[in-house]
N, C-alpha and C positions, 0 to 999 in steps of 0.2 A: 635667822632660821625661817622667818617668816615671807623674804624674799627668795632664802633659797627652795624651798619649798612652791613654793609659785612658778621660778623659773622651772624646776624639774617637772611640772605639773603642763605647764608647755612645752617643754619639748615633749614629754609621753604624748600628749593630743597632738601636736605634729608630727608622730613617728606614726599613730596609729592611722592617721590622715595617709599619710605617704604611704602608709601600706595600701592602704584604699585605692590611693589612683595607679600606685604602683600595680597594683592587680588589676586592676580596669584598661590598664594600655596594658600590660601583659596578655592580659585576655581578645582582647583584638588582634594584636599583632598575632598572638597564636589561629585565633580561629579564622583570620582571612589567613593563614598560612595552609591551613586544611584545605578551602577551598582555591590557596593557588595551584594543588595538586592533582587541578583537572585531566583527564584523560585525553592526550594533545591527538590521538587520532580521531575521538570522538568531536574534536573541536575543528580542528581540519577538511577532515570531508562532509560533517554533519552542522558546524555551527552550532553545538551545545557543549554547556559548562558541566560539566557531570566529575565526578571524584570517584573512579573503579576503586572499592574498599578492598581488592586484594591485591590494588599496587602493582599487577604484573604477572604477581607468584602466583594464582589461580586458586590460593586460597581464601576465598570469599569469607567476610566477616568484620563489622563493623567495631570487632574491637582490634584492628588494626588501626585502626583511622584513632580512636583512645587513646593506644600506644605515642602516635604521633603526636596527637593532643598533649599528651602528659611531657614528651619528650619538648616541644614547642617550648611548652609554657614552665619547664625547671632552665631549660636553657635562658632564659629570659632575667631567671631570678638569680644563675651564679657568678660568680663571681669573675672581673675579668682577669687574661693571663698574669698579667703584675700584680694584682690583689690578689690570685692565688701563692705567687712566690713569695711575697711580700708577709704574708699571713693578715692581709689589712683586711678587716670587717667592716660594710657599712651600716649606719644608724636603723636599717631597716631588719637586716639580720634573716631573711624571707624566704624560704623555700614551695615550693610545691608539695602540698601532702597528699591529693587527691585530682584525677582529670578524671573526668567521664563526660559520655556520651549520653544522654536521657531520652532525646527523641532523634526524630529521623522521618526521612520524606526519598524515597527513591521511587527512579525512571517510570518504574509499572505500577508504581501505588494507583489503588482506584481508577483498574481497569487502563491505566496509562495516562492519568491526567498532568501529571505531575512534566510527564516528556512533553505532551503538549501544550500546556502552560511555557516550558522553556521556546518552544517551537513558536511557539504567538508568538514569544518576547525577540527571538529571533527576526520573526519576518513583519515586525510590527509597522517599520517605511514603507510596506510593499504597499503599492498604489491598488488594494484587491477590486474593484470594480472594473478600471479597464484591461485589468488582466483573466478577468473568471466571467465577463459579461456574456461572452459569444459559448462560453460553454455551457453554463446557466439558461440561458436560452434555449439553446439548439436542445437540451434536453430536455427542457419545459414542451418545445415542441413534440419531440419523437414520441413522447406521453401522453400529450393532449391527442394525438393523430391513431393512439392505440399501438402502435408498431411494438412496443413492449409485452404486449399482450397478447395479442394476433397471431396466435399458432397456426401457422398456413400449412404447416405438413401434419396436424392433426385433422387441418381439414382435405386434403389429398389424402390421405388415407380411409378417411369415411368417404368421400368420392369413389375411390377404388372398391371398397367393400363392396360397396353397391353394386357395382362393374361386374364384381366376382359372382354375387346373389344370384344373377338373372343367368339363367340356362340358355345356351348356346344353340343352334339348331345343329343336328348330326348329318353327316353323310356315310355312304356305302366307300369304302376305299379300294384297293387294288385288289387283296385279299378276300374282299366279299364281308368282312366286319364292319359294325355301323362304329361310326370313329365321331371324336364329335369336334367341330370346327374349332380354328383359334382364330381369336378377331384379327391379330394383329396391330394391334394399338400403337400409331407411333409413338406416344406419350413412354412406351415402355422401355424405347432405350436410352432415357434421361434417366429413369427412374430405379435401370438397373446399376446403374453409377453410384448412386444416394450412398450404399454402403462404403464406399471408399474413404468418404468422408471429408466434410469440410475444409481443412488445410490441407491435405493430399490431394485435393483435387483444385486449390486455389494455388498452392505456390508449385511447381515446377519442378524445379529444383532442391531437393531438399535437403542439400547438404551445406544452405545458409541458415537453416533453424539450427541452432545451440544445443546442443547436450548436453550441458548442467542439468546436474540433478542433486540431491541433498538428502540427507534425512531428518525430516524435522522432528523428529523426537529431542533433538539436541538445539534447541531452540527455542525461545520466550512463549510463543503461540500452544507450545505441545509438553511442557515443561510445569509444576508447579513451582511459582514465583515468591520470589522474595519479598515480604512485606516491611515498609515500615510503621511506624507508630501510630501514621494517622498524624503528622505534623504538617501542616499545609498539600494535604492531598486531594481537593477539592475546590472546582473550579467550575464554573459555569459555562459553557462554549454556546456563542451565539450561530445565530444563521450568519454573520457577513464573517466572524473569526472561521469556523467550516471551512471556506474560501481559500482562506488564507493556508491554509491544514493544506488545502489542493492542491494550492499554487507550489506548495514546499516540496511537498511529493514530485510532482513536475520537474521541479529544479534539482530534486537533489538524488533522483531515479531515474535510470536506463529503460529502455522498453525496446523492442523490436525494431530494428531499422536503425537506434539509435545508443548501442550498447557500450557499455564502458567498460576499459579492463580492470579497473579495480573490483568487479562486480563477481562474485561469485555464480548468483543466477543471474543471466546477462539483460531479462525481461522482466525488472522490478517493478512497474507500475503493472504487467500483467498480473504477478504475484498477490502484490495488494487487491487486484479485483478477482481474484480466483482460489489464490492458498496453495496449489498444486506442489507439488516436492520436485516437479523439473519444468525446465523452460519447455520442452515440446508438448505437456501439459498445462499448463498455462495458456501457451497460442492455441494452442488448442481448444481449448475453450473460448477464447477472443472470437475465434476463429465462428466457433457455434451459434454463439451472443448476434455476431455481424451476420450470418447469415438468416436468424432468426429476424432482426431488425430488417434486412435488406429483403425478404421474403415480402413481409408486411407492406414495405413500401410499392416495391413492385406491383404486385397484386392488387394494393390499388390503384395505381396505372393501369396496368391491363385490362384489367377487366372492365373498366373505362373508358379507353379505348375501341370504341364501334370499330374502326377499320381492322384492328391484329382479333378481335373478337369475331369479326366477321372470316378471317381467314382458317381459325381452328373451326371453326363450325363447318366451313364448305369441305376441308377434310373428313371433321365426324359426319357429316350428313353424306358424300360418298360413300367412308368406308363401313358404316351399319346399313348401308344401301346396299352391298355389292354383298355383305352377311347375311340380309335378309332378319335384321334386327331393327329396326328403325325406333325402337325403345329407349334404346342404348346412345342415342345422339345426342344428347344435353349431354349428360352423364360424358363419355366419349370427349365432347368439347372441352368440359370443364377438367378433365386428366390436361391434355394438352396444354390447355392455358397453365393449370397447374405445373408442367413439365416445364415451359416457357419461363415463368416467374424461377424456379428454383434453377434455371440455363443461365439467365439474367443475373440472379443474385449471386451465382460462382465467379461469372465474368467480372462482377463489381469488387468481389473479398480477390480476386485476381488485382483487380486496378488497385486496391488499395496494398494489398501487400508488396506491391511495385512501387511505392509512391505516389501514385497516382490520386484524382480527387472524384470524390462520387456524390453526388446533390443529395439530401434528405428526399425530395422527393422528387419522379422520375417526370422527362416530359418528354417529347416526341424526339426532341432535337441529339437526348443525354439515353433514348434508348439504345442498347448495342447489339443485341443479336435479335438479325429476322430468324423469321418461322423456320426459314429452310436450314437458317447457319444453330438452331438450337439443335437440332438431332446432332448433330457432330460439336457440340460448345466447347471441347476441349482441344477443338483445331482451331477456334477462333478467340483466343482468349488474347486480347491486344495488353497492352500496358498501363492502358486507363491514361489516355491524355486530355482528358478535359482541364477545360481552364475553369470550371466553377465547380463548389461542393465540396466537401468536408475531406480531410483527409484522415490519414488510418489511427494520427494520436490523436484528431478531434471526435472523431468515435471511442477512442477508449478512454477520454478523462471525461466521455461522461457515460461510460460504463463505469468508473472508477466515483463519479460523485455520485452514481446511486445504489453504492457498496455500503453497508453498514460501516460505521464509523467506529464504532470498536472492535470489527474486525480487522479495518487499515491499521489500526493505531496496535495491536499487537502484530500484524503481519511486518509492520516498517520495524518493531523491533528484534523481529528475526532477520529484514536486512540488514540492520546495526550490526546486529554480532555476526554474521555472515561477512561481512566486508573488516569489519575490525580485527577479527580472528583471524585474518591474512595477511597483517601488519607482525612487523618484530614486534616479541616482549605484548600480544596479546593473545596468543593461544588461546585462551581458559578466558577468557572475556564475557560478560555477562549484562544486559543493562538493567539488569533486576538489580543488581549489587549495585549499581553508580546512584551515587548520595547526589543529591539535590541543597536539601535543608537540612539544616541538626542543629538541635541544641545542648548545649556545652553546660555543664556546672563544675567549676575550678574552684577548690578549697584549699588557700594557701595558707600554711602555719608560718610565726617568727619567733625566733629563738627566744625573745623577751616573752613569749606566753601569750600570742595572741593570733586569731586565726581568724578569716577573712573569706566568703563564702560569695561567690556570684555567678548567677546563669544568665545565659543570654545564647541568643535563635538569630544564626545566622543562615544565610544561602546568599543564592548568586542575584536576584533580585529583590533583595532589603534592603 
């Protein structure tokens, strides 16, 4: 009695054992089963492991992924097809009495860290220094030089007021009515263009800008988002990862000149630096930004320039000569120079909309239009074939790194589902809903009266 007793006292501690491990390899093989259930389009054209909790169907909800779980982890415990026929039990007797889901980490938790945590982990080889050096720079420059700040057509406009302030002298007309003089300003017929507006008067042709458009109400940026628990949704991003954020955008985003047809809006890095609901708004704005920066540069060229300085003066100083204004001649010169730089900067958002390459900062050799070809600048608008100076995507990835960063990071989640939602079997696609991390607590009971309890926090980088 006393050995058998002892034996049965051993096998119960090895039965309750084997429950144990038996639950602990049930538990694995289930929950990396959850996350082999990544969303194959979001891995495909994005390189992230994410799990859509509504599977396809469009109904969002993380107790589907439960479901799974629980379905996982009984399949694990039944019996196989001969042990079912057979009516053969084994020693362990074990089913699943409980799967849940307890925490969670999805794509937009905290602002979106959780996608960009995956996104580091993505582009973690990338060599970030001589890929993001020359961008890094060139925009440390255009900073350090003001061109950011430099609103040249605020200062053409107080220029002109001034213009306008100072009274005209009158003459007697045909009629016998005292009438009162117009200067005639040639600066004024650059100036009546301004309204046409930046890319209307840089590209040409206008029927290679895109007509996507979108409503973003139906999208991550414009939408209130799914949270989860606060299970790994917090990360720290440094200055040299940032980079890295860039570099991804770059590669895994279309932009003007360079559009993809999987692309819903065909100017996705324009998108992230602007937010607009259509590609013609968006270049459109590029368009503002480049003319903004290329105003700054110019103007200080020109007006630096003694020789093209000297040649708007001999004009103002004639034609307030021949007015009988001679007040009006600084004033006068400086519209002109003014008219000059903003002739200049069309011709440059010209060259770059062509492909073409435009220097940060302008020298005699890289100026394009004389005095006489500015009054008509839209007859001489060439292609921009310099061989030196930036071209139109090295001005905009660093209009794009001096984008708020949690602005990119929810705009790139409205291209996710823009581009996703155009794949079969994702309609209803959401990146709020794609699980990252979750942890699991599986309570398996066995017939002998005993029940077996364990959590565990898995994702795609544990």
């Amino acid at each position: 009695m006393i050995i058998m007793s002892l034996i049965l006292a051993l096998y119960q501690g090895a039965r309750i054992g084997a429950i144990k491990m038996k639950t602990e390899c049930v538990a694995d093989i289930s929950m990396n089963s959850i996350l082999a259930e990544y969303n194959r389009e979001l891995y495909e054209q994005y390189g992230l492991f994410m799990v859509d909790t509504s599977y396809g169907t469009g109904k969002h909800s993380i107790t589907n992924t439960e479901e799974h779980l629980r379905k996982y982890v009984q399949k694990n415990f039944e019996r196989s097809t001969v042990g079912k026929l057979t009516g053969k039990t084994t020693m362990l007797g074990a089913y699943c009495k409980e799967a849940k889901i307890t925490g969670t980490s999805f794509a937009a938790d905290n602002k979106g860290t959780v996608l960009n945590r995956q996104i580091l982990a993505y582009m973690a080889g990338e060599p970030v220094g001589a890929l993001m050096i020359d961008v890094v720079s060139n925009t440390q420059t255009l900073q350090d030089a003001g061109f950011d700040t430099t609103d040249v057509e605020a200062m053409a406009s107080e220029n002109q007021a001034q213009i306008d302030a100072i009274e005209l002298p009158t003459i007697i007309n045909d009629k016998g009515e005292e009438e009162q003089i117009t200067l005639g300003n040639p600066a004024d017929i650059v100036n009546s263009q301004k309204g046409i507006g930046a890319l209307n008067l840089a590209i040409k042709d206008k029927s290679v800008i895109s007509k996507a458009a979108v409503d973003l109400s139906q999208y991550a940026s414009h939408r209130e988002l799914n949270k989860g628990t606060g299970l790994r949704d917090y990360e720290e991003i440094s200055a040299s990862e940032k980079l890295l954020l860039e570099q991804y955008y770059y590669e895994k985003c279309s932009r003007y000149g360079e559009e993809m047809d999987k692309a819903l809006l065909k100017y996705q890095l324009e998108y992230l630096a602007f937010g607009q609901s259509s590609d013609y708004g968006n270049l459109e704005k590029m368009a503002e930004t480049l003319l903004f920066w290329r105003e700054a540069s110019n103007m200080l060229y020109l007006f630096n320039c003694s020789a093209k300085v000297e040649e708007a003066e001999l004009i103002a100083l004639a034609l307030t000569a021949i007015m009988l204004v001679p007040e009006l001649k600084d004033l006068v010169k400086y519209s002109i120079l003014f008219a000059w730089t903003f002739a200049e900067s069309i011709a440059d958002l010209h060259a770059l909309f062509s492909g073409g390459r435009v220097p940060l900062f302008k020298s005699d050799s890289t100026w394009k239009l004389s005095l006489t070809n500015m009054f008509s600048f839209r007859d001489h608008l060439g292609d921009g074939g310099e061989s030196e100076g930036l071209l139109y995507e090295d001005y905009l990835r660093m209009r794009l790194l001096m984008t708020d960063l949690e602005k990119k990071t929810l705009r790139l989640m409205d291209i996710m589902e823009m581009d996703i939602r155009r794949t079969s079997g994702n309609a209803q696609f959401k990146i709020d809903h794609c699980l990252d991390t979750f942890c699991g607590e599986i309570e398996v009971a066995s017939m002998f009266g005993y029940d077996v309890k364990i959590e565990r926090v898995y994702g795609y980088e544990e």
